[in-house]
N, C-alpha and C positions, 0 to 999 in steps of 0.2 A: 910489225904485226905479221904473222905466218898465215897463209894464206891454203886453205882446205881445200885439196884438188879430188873430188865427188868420183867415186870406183864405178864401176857400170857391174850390175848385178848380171850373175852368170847364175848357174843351176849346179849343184857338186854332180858330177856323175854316179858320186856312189850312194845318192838319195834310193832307195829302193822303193818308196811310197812314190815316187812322180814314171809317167810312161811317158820314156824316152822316144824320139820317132826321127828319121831320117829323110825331114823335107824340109820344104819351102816354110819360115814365119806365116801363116795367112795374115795375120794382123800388119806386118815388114814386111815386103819383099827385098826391102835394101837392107836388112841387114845381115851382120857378119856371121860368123860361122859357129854362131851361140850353139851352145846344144836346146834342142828345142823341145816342149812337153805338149802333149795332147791334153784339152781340155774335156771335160765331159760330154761335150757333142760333137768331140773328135776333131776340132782342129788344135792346129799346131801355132806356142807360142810362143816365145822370151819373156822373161822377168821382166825386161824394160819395154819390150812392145805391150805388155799386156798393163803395167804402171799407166804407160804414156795413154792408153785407149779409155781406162777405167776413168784416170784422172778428167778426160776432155768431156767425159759423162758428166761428171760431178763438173764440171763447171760450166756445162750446159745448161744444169737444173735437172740431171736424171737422177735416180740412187739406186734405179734400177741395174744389172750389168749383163748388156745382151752382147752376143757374138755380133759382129760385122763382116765377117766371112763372105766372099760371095758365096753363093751355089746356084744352079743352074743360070749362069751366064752373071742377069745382074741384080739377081734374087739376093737379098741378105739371110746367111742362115737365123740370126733372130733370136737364136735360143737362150735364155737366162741363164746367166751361172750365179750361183749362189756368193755371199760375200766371205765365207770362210774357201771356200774356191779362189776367186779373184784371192784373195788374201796369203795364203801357200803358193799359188803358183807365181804371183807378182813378186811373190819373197819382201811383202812390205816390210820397211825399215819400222819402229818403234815413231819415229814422228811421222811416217803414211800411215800409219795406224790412227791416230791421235786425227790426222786431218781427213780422213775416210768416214772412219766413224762421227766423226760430231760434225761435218754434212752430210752425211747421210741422214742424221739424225733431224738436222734443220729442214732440209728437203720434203722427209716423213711427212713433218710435222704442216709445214705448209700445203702439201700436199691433202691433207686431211682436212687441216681447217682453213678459213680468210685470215689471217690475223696480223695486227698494226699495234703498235704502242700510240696511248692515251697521249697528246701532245702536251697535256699540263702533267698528272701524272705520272705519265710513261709505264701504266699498268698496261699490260698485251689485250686487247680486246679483239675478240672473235670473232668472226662473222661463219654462221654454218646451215643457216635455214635455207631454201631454195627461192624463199621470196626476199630473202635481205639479199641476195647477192648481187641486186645491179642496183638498190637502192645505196646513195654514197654518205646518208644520213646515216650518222652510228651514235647511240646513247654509252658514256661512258656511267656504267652504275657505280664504280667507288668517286668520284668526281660530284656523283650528284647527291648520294650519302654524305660525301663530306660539307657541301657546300648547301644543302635543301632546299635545291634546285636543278631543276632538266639542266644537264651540260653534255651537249651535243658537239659532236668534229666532222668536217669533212675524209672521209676513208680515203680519198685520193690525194687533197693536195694536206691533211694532215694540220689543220686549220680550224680555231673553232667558227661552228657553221652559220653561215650564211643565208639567206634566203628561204625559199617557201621548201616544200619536204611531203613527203619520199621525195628521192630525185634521181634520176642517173646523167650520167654526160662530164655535168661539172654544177660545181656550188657558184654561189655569188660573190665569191674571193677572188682577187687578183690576180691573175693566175694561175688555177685553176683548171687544168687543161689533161686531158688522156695522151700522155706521153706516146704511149704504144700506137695509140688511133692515129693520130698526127704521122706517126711513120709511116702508119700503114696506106691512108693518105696520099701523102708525099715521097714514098721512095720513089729511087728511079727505075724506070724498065730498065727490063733486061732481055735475053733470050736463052731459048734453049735450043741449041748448033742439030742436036740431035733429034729433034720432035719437026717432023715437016710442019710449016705455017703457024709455030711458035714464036715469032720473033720483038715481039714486045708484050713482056705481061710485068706485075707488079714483082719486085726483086725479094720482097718481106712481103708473107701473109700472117694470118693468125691460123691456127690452127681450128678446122670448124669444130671438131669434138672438146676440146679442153681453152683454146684461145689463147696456148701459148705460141710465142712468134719464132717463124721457122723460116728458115732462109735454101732456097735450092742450093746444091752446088755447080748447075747448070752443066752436068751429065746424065745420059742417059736418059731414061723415058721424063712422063710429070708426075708420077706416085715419088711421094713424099714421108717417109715415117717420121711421126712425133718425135722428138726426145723426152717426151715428158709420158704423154698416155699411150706410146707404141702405137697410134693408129695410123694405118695407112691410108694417105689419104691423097687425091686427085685434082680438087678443086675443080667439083661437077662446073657445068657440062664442058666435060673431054670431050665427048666426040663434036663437038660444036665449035669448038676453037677454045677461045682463053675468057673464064671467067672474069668478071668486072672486078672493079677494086672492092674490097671490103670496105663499109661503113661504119659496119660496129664491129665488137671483140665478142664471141662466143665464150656462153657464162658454161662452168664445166658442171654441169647437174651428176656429180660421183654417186653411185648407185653403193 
């Protein structure tokens, strides 16, 4: 079998649509001597630093594509770039295309709605109202059409349900359990070298505005940005030292 040795995407020079510029990668500082393009909020990037950044979004759970740049010190510039942006200037191949777009698309979509496959079924059942969102009781309607009868599932462990209802936490199944909570829970401290009188707080939080779980990289201050809803955020009270652990998962009410 012959064995496909992967070319590292460079920029033609004689692109006349891309603005060439003579600095530093902001995305690399380590790399080589790529020729490098300005993005629309003016920084400077390579095909493969801007691939490798876009990619670590999407497998975050972002579909969104903000610059990481610093600017003023350890300020992120923040600014979105569009995905036919990302797209030209990453020079995506025909299969980054194909995996960009269809999670971007999966992201979208969960992003907007709750949604789970029916366990008998396997029809996608939605959750979207602001009072279903932390009940874990879910009616599947083609299940109970077909069968003419309520057929109920647990949303979490994916089971049909258990016990009394509405309910949040967990059903009366076997296990049963908020994966996320449990981390949250249970990780370990950690510290931040950089923040005076930081030096044990939980290492995984939820995010209070959206509830998705974000992990510091233990530099720099305690403001923390989302990957998911960009919000910045501190995990009040700052000025008081280190907020306590989380107990629950903040339900994200999208306006």
């Amino acid at each position: 079998s012959t064995t496909q040795t992967r070319v590292e995407k460079k920029y033609d020079p004689l692109d006349t649509t891309l603005k060439f510029v003579n600095r530093e990668d902001d995305l690399d500082s380590s790399c080589d001597d790529s020729l490098r393009a300005e993005m629309s909020c003016g920084h400077a990037v390579t095909p493969e630093s801007l691939t490798r950044w876009c990619r670590s979004l999407l497998d975050e759970g972002n579909y969104k594509f903000r610059c990481p740049a610093l600017v003023e010190g350890t300020k992120q510039c923040n600014k979105e770039w569009s995905y036919q942006e990302v797209r030209r200037l990453a020079d995506l191949t025909v299969e980054e295309m194909q995996h960009f777009e269809e999670s971007m698309a999966r992201l979208a979509l969960a992003d907007h709605f709750e949604v789970q496959p029916c366990p008998q079924c396997k029809t996608d059942v939605e959750r979207k109202d602001l009072e279903d969102l932390t009940n874990l009781n879910v009616q599947c309607t083609i299940c109970t059409a077909d069968k003419k009868k309520v057929c109920q599932f647990c949303w979490q462990c994916l089971k049909p349900w258990k016990g009394s209802a509405p309910r949040s936490g967990h059903c009366d199944n076997d296990g049963c359990i908020n994966h996320d909570l449990e981390l949250l829970k249970n990780c370990k401290p950690t510290a931040l070298p950089q923040v005076q009188g930081v030096d044990a707080y939980p290492s995984i939080r939820a995010c209070p505005t959206c509830g998705q779980r974000v992990e510091h990289d233990r530099t720099g201050c305690k403001n923390v940005i989302c990957p998911r809803c960009q919000k910045d955020t501190h995990y009040m009270p700052c000025s008081d030292g280190v907020a306590p652990r989380q107990t629950s998962i903040p339900v994200w009410h999208r306006n």
